[in-house]
Backbone as CSV, one residue per row, in Angstrom:
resi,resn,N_x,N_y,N_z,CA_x,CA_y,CA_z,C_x,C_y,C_z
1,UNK,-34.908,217.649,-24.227,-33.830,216.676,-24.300,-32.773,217.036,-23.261
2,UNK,-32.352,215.891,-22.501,-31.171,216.386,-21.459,-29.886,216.726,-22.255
3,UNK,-28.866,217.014,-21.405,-27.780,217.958,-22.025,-26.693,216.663,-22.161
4,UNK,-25.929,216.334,-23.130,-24.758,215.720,-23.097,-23.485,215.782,-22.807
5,UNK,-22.859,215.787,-21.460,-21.983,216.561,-21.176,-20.319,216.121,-22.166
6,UNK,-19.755,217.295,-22.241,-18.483,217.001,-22.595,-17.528,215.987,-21.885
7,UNK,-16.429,215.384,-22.207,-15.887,214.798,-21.370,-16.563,213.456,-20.488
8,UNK,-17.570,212.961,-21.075,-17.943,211.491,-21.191,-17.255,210.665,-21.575
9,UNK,-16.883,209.575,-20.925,-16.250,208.154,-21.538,-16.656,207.479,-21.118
10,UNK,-16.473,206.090,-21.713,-16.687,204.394,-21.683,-15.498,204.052,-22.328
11,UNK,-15.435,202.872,-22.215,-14.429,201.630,-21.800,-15.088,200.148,-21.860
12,UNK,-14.812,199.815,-23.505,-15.597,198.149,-23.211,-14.412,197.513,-23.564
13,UNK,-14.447,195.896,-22.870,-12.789,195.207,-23.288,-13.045,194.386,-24.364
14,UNK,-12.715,193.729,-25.163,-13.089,192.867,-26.181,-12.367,192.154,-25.879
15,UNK,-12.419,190.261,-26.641,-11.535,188.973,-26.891,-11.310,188.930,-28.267
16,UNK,-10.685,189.411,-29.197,-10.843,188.774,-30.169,-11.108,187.347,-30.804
17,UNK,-12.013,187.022,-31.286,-12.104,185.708,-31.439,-12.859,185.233,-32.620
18,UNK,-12.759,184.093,-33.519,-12.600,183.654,-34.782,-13.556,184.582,-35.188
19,UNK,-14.635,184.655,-35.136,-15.966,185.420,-35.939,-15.582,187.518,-36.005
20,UNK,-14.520,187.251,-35.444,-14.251,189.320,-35.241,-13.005,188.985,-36.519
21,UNK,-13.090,187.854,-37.292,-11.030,188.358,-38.263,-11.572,188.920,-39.885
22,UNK,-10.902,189.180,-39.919,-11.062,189.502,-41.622,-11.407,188.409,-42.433
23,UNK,-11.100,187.631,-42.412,-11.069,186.293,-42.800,-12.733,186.048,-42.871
24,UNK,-13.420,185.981,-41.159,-14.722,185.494,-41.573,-15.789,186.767,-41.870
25,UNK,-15.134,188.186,-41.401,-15.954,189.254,-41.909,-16.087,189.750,-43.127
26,UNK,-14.900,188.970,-44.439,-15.457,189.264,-45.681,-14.494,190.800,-45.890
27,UNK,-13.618,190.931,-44.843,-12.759,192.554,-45.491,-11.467,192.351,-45.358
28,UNK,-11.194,191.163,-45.748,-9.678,190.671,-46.032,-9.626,188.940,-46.098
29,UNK,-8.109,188.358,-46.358,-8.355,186.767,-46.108,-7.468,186.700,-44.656
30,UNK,-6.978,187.149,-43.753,-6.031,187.013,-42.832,-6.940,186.470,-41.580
31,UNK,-6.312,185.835,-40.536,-7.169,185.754,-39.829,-6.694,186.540,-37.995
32,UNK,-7.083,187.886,-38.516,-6.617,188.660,-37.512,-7.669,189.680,-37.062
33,UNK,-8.059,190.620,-36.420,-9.078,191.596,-36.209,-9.412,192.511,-37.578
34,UNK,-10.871,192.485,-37.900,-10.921,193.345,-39.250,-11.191,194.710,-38.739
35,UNK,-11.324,195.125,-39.857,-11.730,196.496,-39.327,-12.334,197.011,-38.801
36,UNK,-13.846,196.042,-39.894,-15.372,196.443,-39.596,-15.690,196.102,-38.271
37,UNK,-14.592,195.359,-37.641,-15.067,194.759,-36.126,-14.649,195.892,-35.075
38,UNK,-13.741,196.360,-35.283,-12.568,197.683,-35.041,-13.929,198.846,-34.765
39,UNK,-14.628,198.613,-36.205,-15.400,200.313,-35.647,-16.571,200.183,-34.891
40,UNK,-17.308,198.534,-34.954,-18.217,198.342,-34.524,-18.285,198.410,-33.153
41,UNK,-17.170,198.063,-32.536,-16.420,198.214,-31.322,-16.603,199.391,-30.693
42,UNK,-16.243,200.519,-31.959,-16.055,201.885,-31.161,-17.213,202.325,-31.030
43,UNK,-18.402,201.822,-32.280,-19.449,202.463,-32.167,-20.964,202.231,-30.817
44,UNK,-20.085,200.859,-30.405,-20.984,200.348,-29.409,-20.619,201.382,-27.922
45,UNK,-18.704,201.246,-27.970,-18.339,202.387,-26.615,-18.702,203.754,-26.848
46,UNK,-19.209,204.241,-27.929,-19.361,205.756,-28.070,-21.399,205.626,-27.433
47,UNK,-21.914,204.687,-27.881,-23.212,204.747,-27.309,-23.108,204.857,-26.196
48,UNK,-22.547,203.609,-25.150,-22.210,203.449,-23.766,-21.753,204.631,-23.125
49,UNK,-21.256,205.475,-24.039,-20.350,206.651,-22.954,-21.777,207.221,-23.114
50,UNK,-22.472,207.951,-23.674,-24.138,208.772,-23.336,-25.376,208.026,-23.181
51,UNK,-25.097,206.397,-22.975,-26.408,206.323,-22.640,-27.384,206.363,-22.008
52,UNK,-26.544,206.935,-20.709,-27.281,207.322,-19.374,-27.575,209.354,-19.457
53,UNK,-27.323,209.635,-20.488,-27.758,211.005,-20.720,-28.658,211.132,-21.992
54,UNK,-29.115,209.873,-23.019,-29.786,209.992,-23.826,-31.379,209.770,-22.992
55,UNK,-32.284,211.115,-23.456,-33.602,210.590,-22.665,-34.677,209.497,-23.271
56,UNK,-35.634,209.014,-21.900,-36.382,208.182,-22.471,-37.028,208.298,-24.030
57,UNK,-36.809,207.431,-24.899,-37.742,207.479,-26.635,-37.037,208.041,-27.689
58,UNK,-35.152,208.095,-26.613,-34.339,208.219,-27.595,-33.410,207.618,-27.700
59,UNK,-32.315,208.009,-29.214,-31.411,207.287,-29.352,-30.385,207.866,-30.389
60,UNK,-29.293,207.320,-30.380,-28.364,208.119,-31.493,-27.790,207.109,-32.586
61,UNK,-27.577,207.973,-33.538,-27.458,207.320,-34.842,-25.757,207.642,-35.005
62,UNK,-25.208,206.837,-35.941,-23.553,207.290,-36.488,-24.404,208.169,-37.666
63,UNK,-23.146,209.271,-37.717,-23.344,210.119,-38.909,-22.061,210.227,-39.693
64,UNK,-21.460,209.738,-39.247,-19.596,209.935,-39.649,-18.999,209.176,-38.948
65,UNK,-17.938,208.975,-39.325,-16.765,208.075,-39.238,-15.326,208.030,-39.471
66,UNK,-14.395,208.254,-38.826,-12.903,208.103,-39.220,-11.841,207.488,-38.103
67,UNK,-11.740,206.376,-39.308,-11.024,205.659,-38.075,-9.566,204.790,-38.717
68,UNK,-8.347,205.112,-38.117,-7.185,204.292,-39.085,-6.962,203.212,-38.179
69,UNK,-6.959,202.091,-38.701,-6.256,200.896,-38.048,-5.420,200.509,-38.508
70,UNK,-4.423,200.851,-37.363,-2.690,200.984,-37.405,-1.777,199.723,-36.949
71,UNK,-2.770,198.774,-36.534,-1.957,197.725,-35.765,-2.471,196.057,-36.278
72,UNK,-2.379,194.794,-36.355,-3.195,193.659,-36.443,-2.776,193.581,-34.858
73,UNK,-4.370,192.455,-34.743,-4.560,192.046,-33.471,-5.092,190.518,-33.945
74,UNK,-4.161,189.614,-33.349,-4.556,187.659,-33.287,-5.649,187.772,-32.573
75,UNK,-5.956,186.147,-33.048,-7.375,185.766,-32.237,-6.588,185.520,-31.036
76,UNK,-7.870,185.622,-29.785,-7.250,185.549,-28.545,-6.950,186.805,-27.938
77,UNK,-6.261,187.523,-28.709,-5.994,188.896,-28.177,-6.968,189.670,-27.206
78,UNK,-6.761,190.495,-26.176,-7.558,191.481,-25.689,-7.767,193.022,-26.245
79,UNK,-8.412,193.384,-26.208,-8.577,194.463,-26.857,-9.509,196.502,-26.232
80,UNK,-9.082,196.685,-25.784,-9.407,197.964,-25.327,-10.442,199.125,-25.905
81,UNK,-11.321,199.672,-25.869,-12.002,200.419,-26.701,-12.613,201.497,-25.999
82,UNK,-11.616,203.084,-25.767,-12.154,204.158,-24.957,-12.707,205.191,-25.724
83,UNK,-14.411,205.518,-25.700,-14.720,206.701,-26.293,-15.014,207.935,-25.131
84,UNK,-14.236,208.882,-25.848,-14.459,210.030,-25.141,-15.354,211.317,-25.675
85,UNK,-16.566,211.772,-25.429,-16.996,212.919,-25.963,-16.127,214.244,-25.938
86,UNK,-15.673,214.214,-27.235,-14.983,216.039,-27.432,-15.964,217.157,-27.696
87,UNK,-17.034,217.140,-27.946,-17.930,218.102,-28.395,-19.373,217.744,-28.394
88,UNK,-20.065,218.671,-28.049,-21.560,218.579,-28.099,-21.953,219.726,-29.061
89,UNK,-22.816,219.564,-30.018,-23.398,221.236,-30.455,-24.586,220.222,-31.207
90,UNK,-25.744,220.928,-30.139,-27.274,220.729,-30.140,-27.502,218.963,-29.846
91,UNK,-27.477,218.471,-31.069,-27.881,216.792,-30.918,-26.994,216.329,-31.609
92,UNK,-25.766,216.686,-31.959,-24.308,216.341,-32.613,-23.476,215.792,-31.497
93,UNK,-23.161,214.585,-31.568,-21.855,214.444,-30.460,-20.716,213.737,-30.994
94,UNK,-19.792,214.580,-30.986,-18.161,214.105,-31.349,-17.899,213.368,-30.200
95,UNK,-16.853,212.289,-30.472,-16.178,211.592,-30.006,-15.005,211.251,-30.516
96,UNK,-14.013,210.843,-29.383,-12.696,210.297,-29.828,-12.367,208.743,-29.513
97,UNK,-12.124,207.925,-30.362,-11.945,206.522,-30.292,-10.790,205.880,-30.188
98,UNK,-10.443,205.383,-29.351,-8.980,205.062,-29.172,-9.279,203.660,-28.803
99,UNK,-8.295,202.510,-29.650,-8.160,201.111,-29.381,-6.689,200.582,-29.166
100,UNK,-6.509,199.831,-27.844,-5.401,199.293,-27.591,-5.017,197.755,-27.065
101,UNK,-4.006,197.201,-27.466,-4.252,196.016,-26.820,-3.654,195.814,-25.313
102,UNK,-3.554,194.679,-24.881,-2.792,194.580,-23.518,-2.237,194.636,-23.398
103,UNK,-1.024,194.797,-24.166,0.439,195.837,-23.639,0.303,197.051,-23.686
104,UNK,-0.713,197.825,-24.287,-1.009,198.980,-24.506,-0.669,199.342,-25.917
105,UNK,-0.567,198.859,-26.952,0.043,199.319,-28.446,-1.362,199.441,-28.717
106,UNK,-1.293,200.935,-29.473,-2.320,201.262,-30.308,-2.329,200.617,-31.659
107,UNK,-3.885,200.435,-31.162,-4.525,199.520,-32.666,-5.207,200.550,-33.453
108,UNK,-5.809,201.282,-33.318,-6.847,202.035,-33.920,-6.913,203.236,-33.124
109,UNK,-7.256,204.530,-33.377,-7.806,205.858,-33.473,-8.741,206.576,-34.893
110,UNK,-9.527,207.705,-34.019,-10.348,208.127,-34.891,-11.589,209.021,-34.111
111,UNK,-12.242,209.421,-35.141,-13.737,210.262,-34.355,-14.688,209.462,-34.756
112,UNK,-15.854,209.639,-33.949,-17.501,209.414,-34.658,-18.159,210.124,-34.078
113,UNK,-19.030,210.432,-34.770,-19.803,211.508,-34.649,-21.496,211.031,-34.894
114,UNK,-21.992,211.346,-33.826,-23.602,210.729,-34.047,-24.696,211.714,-33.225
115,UNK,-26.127,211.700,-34.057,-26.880,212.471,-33.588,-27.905,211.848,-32.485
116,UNK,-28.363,212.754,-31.634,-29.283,212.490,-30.554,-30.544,212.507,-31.488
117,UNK,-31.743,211.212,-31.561,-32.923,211.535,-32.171,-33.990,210.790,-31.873
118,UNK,-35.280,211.605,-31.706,-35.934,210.407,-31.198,-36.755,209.780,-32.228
119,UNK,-36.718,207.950,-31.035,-36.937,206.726,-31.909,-37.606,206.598,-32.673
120,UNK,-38.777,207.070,-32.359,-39.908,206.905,-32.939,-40.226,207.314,-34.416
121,UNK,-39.848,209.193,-33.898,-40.044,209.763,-35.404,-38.874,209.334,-36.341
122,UNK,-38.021,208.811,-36.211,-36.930,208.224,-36.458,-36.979,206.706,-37.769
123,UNK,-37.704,206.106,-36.928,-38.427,204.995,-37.153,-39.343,205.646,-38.662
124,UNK,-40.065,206.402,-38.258,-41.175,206.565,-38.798,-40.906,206.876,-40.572
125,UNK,-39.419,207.964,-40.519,-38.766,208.652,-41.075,-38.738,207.567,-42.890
126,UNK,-38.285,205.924,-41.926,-37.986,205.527,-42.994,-38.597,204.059,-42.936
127,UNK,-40.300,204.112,-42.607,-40.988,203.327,-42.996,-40.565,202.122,-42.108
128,UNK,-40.599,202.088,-40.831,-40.192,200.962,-40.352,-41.064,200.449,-39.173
């Protein structure tokens, strides 16, 4: 397996828009950014930051999660989403998640943490 270096990041921008609010995700009635959209967000930039160091027939899973969302964000809004790798140990990779909008006010922070594994036996693991 190649090595995951420390100090990896990505950077994806988001729009918020009707189908990302609490409202239609079922984790509130407001119609503003939910949460679950918040981590899904981070969990897509935390892939992006290693996916050019995950090798062929692999892939990483979330194993953990912590994330506070500190801010609402309207539909329309832009939205920021930087993961940075803080740690590697073996096929463990920490990350730090930071979300902001276009003035720069933090929306969200937090870690995730996900393992390097391959697909297959992976797959296999749980009958799929």
């Amino acid at each position: 397996m190649s090595s995951i270096d420390k100090g990896l990041t990505a950077t994806l921008t988001r729009t918020v828009g009707d189908d990302d609010t609490a409202a239609a995700l079922g984790s509130g009635s407001l119609p503003v950014l939910a949460t679950p959209r918040v981590l899904a967000w981070c969990e897509e930039t935390t892939c992006a930051a290693i996916a050019a160091q995950i090798p062929d027939g692999a892939t990483s899973v979330g194993t953990r999660v912590r994330l506070d969302h500190l801010a609402p964000s309207p539909v329309g809004a832009t939205v920021a989403v930087v993961a940075t790798v803080t740690a590697v140990d073996g096929r463990l990779v920490s990350f730090e998640v930071v979300a902001t909008d276009s003035d720069g006010r933090l929306l969200a922070e937090g870690e995730v943490r996900r393992v390097v594994v391959d697909s297959a036996r992976f797959l296999a693991r749980v009958g799929a």
